[in-house]
C-alpha positions as CSV (number, residue, x, y, z in Angstrom):
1,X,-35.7,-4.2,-5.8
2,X,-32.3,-3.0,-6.3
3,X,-29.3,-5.0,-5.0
4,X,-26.4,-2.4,-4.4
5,X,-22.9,-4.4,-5.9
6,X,-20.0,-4.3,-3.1
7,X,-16.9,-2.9,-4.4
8,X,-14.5,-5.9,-4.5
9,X,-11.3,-3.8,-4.0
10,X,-13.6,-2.3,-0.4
11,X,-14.5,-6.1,0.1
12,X,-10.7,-7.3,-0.4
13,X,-9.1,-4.7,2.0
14,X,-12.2,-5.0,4.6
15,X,-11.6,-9.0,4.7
16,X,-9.9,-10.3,7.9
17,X,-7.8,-7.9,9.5
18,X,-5.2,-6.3,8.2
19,X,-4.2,-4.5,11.7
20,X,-2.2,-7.6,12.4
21,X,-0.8,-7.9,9.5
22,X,0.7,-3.6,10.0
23,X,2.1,-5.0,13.3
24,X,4.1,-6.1,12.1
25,X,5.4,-3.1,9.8
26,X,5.9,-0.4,12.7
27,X,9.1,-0.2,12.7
28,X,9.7,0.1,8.6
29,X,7.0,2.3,8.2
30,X,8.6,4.7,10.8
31,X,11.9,4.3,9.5
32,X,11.0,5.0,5.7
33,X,8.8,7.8,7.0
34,X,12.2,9.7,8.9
35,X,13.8,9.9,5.7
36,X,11.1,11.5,3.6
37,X,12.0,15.1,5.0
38,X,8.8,15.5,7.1
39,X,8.4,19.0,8.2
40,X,5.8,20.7,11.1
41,X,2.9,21.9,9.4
42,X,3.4,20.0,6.1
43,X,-0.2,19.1,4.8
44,X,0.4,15.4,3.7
45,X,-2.2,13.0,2.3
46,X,-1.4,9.1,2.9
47,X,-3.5,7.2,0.6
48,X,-4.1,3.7,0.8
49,X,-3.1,4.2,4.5
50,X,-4.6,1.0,6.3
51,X,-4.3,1.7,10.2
52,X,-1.7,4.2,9.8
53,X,1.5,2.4,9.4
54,X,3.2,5.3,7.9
55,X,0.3,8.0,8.9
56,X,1.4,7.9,11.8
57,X,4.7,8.3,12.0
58,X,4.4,11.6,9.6
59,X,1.7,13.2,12.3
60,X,4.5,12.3,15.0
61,X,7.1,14.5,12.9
62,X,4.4,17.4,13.0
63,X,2.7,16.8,9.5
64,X,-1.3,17.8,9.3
65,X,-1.9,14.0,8.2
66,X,-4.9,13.0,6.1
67,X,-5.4,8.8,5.7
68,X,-7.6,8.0,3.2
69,X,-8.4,4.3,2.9
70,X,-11.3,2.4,1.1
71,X,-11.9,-0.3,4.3
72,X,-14.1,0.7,7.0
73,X,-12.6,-1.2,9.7
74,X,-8.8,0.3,8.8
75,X,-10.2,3.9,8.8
76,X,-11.3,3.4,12.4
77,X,-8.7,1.2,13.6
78,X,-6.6,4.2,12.3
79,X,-8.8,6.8,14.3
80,X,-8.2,4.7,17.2
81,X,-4.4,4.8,17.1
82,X,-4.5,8.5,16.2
83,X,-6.5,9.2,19.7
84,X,-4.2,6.6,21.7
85,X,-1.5,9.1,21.0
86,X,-3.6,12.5,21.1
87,X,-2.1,12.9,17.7
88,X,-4.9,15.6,16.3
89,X,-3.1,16.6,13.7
90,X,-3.5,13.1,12.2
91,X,-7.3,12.3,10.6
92,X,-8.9,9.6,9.3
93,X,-11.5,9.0,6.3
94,X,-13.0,6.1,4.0
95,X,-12.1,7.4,0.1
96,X,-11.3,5.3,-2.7
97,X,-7.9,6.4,-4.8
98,X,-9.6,6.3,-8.3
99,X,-12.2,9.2,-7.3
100,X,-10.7,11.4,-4.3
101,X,-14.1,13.3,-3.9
102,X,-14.4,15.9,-1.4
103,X,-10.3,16.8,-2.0
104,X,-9.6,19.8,-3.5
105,X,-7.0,20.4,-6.4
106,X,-3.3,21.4,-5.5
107,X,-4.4,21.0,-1.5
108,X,-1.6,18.7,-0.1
109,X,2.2,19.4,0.0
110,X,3.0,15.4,-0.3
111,X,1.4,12.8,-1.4
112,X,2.2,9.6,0.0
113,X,1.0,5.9,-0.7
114,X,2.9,2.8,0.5
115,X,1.5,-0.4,-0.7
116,X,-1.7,1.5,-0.9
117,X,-3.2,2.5,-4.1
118,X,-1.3,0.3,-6.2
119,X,-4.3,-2.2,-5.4
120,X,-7.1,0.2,-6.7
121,X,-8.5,-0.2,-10.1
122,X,-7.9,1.5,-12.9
123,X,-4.5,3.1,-12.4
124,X,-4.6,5.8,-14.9
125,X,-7.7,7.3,-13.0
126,X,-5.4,6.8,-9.3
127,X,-2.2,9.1,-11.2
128,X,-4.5,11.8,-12.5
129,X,-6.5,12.1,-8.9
130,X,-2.7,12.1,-7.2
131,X,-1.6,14.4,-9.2
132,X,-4.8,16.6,-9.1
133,X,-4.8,17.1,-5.2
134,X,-1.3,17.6,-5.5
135,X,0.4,21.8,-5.0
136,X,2.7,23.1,-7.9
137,X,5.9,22.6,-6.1
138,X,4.7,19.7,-3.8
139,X,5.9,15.5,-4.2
140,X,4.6,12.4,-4.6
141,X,5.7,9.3,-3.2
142,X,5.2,5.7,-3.7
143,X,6.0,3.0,-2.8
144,X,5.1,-0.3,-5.2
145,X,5.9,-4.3,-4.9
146,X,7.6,-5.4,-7.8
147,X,6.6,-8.1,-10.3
148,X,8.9,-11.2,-10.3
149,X,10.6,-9.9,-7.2
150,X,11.9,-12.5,-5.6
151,X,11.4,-11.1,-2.2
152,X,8.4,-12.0,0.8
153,X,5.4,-9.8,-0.9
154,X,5.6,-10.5,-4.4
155,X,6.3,-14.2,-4.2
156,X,3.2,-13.9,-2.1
157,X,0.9,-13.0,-4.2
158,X,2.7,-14.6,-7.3
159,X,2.3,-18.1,-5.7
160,X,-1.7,-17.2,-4.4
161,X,-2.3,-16.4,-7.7
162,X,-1.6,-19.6,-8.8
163,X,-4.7,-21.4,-6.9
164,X,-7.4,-18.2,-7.3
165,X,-9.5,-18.2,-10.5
166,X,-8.0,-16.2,-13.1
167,X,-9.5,-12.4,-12.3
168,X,-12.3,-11.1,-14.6
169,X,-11.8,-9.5,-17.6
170,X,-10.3,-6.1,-17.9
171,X,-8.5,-6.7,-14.7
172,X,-5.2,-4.6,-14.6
173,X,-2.6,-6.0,-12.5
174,X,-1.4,-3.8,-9.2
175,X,2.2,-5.4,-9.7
176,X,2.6,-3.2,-12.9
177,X,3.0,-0.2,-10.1
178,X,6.1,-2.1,-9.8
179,X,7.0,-1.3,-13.6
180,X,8.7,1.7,-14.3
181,X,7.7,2.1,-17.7
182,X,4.4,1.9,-16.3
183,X,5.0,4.2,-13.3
184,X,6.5,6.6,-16.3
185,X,3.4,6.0,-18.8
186,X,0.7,6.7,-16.0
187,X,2.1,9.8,-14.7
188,X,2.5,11.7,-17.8
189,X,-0.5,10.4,-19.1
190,X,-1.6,12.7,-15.9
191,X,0.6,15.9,-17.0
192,X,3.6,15.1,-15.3
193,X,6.9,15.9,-16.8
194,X,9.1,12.3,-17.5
195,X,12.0,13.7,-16.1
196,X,10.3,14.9,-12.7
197,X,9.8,10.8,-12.2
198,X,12.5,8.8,-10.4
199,X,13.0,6.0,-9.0
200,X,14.8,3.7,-6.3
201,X,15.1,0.3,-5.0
202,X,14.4,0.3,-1.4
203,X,13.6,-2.4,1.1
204,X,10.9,-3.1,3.7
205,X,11.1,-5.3,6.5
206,X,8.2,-7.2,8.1
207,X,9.1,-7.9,11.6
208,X,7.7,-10.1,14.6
209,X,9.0,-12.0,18.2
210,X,7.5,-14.9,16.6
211,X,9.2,-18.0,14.2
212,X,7.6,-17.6,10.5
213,X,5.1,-20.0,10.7
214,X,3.0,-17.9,13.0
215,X,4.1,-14.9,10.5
216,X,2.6,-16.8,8.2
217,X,-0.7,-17.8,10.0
218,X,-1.3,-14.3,10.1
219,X,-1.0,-13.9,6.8
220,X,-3.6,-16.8,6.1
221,X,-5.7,-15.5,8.6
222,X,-5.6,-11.9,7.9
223,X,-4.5,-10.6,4.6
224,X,-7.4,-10.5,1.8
225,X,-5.1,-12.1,-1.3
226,X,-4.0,-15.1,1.5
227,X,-6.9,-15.5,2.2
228,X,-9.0,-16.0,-0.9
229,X,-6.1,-18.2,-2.0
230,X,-6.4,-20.7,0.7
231,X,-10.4,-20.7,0.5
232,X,-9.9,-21.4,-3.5
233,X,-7.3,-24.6,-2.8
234,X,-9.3,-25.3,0.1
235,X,-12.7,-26.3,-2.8
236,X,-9.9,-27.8,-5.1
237,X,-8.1,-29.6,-2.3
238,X,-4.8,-28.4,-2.6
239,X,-4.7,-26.3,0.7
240,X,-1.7,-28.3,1.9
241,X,0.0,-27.5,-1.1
242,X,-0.4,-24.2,-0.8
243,X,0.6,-23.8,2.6
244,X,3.8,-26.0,2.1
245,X,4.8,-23.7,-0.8
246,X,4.3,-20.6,1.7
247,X,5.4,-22.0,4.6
248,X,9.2,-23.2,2.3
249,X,8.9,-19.3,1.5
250,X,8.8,-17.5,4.7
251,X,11.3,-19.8,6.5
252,X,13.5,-19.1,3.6
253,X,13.2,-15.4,3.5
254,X,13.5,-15.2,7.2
255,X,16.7,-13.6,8.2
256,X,16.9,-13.4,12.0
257,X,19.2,-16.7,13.2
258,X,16.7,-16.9,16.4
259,X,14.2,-19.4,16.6
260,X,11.4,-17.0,17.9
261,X,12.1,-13.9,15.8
262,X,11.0,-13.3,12.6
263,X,12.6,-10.7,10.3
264,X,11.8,-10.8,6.6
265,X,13.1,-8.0,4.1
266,X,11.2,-7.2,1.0
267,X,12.3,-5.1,-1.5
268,X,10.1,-2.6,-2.8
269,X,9.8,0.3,-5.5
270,X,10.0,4.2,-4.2
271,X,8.7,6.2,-6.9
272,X,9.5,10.1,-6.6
273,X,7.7,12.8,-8.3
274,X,8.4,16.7,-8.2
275,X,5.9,19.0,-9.2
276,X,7.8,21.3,-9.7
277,X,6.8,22.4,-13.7
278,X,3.7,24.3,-15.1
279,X,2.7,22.6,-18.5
280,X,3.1,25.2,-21.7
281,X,-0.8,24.8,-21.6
282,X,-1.2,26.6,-18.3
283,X,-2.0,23.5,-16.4
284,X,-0.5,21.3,-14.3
């Protein structure tokens, strides 16, 4: 009999709910999406696009939006957002960024994925696919957490590392999205020119009307990395620990000088690319 093997990225991203965790990333995700010169009628893929924290937003501004994210349950909590706000120009699907079957080559004007496909396997397969379903002419835009940032996400998953098993072997990091020597190696090992990359620090800011320790509860409940972190210290017995170190985090990071608001900035990397130059092969 054959057993059919989950995808562990799929099982990751379809663990808990990451809806409550994109609740609290409205308002960043509409704000970085104003300033990517969103036009009517421009065909945008968002990859990696959860619930439709920046999909959303872009249909809003007139784009013909296509999300595209490996979890089930984000896909159709995505759908249901869409329909809420009769957006029609704003579709959903299940697609994993490695193998973008079913997209055609040069068939979207931009490219977008924030804190999206950084998380799929194999990266050098994700920058060729992105680049593939990308027009001669059109962009691509990421955005990446950064390794050893010292900000909310990164120190996130740098401190659940520390009580997971150490991942198997082969495993590439996401975080080296956050490289730009990677970023760099990646895309022209996908037939981009280097000097069509660039890059930016920008910042993104997780937001609620609660104090950070229910910030942070969601985060245990709801979010995949927090939450195979915890059940690892949990058989170790060091779930106190961890929690202490997480909750000393977000009450440091928080910014907002109420007690029942939470505001926590987090600084991410924006990679640009223009594709705007035909290879001497006759490719691009």
């Amino acid at each position: 009999m054959q057993t059919t093997v989950m995808n562990p990225n799929k099982m990751l991203w379809e663990k808990g709910d990451f809806t409550r965790i994109a609740e609290t990333m409205r308002n960043s995700g509409a704000a970085l999406v104003a300033k990517l010169g969103i036009t009517p009628g421009l065909r945008v893929l968002d990859l990696g696009c959860g619930d439709g924290t920046t999909a959303i937003p872009e249909a809003r501004l007139g784009a013909q939006v296509l999300g595209v994210d490996i979890a089930a349950n984000l896909v159709a909590a995505g759908r249901a957002r869409a329909a809420a706000e009769g957006l029609s120009n704003c579709t959903f699907q299940e697609g994993d960024a490695t193998d973008l079957d079913g997209l055609d080559d040069h068939s979207f004007d931009l490219v977008a994925t924030f804190f999206g496909a950084m998380f799929a396997p194999r990266p050098l397969d994700v920058a060729r696919e992105i680049v593939r379903v990308t027009r001669p002419g059109g962009r691509i835009i990421m955005g990446n957490w950064i390794p050893g940032d010292p900000t909310l996400v990164a120190q996130i998953l740098k401190i659940s590392s520390a009580y997971t098993p150490p991942p198997p072997e082969g495993f590439i990091s996401p975080m080296l999205w956050g490289k730009e020597d990677h970023v760099t190696d990646r895309f022209v090992a996908a037939g981009v020119d280097k000097k069509d990359i660039s890059f930016e620090r920008e910042t993104f800011t997780f937001e609620t009307n609660r104090p950070p320790a229910e910030m942070l509860d969601r985060f245990r409940r709801y979010y995949g990395p927090t939450m195979n972190a915890f059940e690892a210290a949990e058989k170790n017995g060091k779930s106190n620990d961890l929690q202490r170190e997480l909750e000393e985090l977000f009450s440091r990071q928080n910014v907002s000088s109420a007690p029942d608001r939470t505001l926590i900035p987090a600084t991410f990397l924006k990679v640009t690319v223009n594709r705007e130059d035909v290879r001497g092969d006759g490719r691009y």
